[in-house]
C-alpha positions as CSV (number, residue, x, y, z in Angstrom):
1,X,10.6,11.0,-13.5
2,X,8.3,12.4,-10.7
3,X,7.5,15.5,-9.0
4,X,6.8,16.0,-5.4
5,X,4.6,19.6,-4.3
6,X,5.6,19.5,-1.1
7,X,2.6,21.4,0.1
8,X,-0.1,19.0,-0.5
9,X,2.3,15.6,-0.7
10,X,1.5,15.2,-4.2
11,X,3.5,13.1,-6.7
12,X,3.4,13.6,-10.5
13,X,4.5,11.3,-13.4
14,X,4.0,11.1,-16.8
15,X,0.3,9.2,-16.3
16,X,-0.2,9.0,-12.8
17,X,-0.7,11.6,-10.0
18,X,-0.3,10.0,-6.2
19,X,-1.5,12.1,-3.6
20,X,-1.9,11.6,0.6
21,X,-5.1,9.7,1.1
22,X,-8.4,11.9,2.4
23,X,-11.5,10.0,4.4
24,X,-13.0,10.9,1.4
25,X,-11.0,7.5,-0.4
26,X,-12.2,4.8,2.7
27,X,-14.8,3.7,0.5
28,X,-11.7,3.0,-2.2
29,X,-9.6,1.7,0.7
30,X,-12.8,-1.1,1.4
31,X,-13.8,-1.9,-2.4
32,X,-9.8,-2.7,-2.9
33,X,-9.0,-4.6,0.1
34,X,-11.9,-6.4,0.1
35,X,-11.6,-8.0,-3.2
36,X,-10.7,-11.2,-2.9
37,X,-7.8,-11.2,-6.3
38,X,-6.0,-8.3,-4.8
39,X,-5.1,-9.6,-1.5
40,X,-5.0,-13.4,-2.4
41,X,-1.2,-13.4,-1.5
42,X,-1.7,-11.7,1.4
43,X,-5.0,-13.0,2.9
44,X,-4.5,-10.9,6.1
45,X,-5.1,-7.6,4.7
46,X,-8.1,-8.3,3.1
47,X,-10.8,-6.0,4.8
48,X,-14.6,-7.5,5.1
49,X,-16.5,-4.1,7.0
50,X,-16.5,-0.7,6.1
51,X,-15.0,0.2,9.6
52,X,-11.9,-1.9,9.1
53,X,-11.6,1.0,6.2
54,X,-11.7,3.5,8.0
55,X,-9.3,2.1,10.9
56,X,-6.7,1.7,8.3
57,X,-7.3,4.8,6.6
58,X,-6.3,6.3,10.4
59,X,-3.3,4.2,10.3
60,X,-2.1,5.7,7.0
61,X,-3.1,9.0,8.2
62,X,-1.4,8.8,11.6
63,X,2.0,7.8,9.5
64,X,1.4,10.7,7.6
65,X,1.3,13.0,10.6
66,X,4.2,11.2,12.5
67,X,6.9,10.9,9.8
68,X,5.5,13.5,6.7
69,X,5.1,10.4,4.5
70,X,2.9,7.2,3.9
71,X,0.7,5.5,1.6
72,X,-0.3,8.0,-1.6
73,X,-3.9,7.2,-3.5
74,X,-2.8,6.4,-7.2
75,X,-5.2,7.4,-10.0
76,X,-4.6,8.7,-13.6
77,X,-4.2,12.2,-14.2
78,X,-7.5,12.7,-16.5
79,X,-9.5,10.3,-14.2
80,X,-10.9,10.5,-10.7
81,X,-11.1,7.0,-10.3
82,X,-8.3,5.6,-7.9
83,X,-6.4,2.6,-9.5
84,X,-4.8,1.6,-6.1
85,X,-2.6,2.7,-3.0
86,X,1.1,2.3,-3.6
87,X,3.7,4.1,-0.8
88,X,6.3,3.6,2.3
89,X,6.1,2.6,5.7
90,X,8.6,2.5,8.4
91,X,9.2,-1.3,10.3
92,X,11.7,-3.2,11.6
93,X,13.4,-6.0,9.8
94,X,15.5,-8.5,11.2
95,X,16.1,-5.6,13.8
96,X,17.5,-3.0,11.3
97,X,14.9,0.3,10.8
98,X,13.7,0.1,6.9
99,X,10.9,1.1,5.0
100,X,8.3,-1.2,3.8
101,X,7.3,-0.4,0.4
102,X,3.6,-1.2,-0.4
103,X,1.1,-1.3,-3.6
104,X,-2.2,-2.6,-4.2
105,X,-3.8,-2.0,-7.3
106,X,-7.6,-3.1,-8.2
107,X,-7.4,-5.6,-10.7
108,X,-9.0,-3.3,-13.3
109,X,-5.7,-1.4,-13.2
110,X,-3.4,-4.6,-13.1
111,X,-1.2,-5.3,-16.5
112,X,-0.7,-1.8,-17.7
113,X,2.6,-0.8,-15.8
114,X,0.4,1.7,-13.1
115,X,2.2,-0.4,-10.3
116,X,5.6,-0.2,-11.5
117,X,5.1,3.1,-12.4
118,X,4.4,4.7,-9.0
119,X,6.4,1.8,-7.0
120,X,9.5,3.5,-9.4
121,X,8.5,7.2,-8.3
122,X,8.1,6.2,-4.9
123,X,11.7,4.5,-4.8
124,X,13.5,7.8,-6.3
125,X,11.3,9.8,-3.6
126,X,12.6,7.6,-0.6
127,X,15.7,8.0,-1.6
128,X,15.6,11.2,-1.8
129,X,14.1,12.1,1.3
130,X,14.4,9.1,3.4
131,X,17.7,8.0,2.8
132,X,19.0,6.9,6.4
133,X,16.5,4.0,6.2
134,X,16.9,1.4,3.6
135,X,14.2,0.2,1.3
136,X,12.5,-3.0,0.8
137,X,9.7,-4.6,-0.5
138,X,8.2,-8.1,1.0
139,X,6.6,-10.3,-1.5
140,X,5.1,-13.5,-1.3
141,X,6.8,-16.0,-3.4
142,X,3.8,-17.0,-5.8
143,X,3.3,-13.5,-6.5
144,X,5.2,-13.2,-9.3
145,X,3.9,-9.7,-10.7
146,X,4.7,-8.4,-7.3
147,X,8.1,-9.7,-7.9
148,X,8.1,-7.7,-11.2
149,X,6.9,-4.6,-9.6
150,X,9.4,-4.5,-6.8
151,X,12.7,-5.5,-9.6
152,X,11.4,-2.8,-12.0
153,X,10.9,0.1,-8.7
154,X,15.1,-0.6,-8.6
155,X,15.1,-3.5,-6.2
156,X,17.1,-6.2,-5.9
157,X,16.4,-9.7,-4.4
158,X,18.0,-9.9,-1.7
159,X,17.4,-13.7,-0.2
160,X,19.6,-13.3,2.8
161,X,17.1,-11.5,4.7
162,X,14.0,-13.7,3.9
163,X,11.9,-14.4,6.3
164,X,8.2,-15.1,7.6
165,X,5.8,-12.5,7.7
166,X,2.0,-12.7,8.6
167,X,1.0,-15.1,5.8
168,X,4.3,-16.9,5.7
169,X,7.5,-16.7,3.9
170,X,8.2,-13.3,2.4
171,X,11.2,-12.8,-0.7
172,X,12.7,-9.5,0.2
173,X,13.7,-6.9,-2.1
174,X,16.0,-4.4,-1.5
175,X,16.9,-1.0,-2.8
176,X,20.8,-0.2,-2.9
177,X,23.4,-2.5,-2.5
178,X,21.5,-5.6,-1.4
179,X,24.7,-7.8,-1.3
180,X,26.0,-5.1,1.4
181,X,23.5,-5.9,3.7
182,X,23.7,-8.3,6.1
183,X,23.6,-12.1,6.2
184,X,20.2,-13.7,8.1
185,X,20.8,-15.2,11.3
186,X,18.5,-18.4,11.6
């Protein structure tokens, strides 16, 4: 499945490597979140000036340094091109600690399984080495290949715990035992 060298945060699989993101991929970070097809579901994180890069790419680093994990650059192993971001954050849902996972792929990448690929390697390294804090993914509910992504990383829908994020109602996907977590208070 994956590989994880510890020393450098790096994460292998059969196509893909992941690795922890440098200021040497904020120019990557801008030309993907400012593309209007890859945050169409998600309006609010599209980026429109280089410096809103480089603020997120301190964000992700900050994670990095705080918890020893974060957002990993995706690109194929016999390219240097980066295909996308695709990783784990820490929030709160519904008051219960989780971790977020995320992936954004430029559109160039989409339909060839890269997402599901590293969403899947990301899952089996969560739960490997995050495994007090469950796993979920929000997804917008027109984006259906999001919905794929996050069903074939080992989630399962888990509708109780719907509820509205930034740019309105977010499905929830959840890793382990979805049933077992609680019902949504509205």
């Amino acid at each position: 499945m994956s590989d994880l060298n510890p020393a450098d945060g790096q994460l292998r699989t059969a196509r893909l490597s992941l690795r922890r993101p440098t200021e040497a991929d904020i120019d990557a970070i801008f030309t993907i979140h400012r593309d209007p097809e890859t945050c169409l579901h998600n309006p609010s994180d599209a980026l429109t000036r280089l410096d809103e890069a480089r603020e997120l790419y301190r964000r992700w680093n900050d994670q990095w340094q705080r918890c020893g994990y974060g957002y990993w650059v995706v690109r194929r192993h016999d390219s240097a091109l980066q295909l996308g971001f695709c990783g784990i954050k820490p929030m709160e849902l519904r008051g219960m600690k989780v971790l977020n996972l995320f992936y954004r792929f430029a559109p160039s990448a989409w339909g060839q399984g890269f997402a599901s690929e590293a969403a899947a390697t990301v899952t089996t390294w969560a739960s490997r080495h995050v495994p007090d804090l469950p796993l979920i993914a929000r997804v917008r509910p027109a984006n259906i290949a999001s919905q794929r992504v996050a069903v074939r990383a080992g989630l399962t829908r888990a509708e109780q715990l719907d509820e509205t994020g930034y740019d309105g109602l977010d499905y929830i996907y959840a890793a382990r035992h979805a049933d077992a977590w609680p019902h949504a208070r509205h």
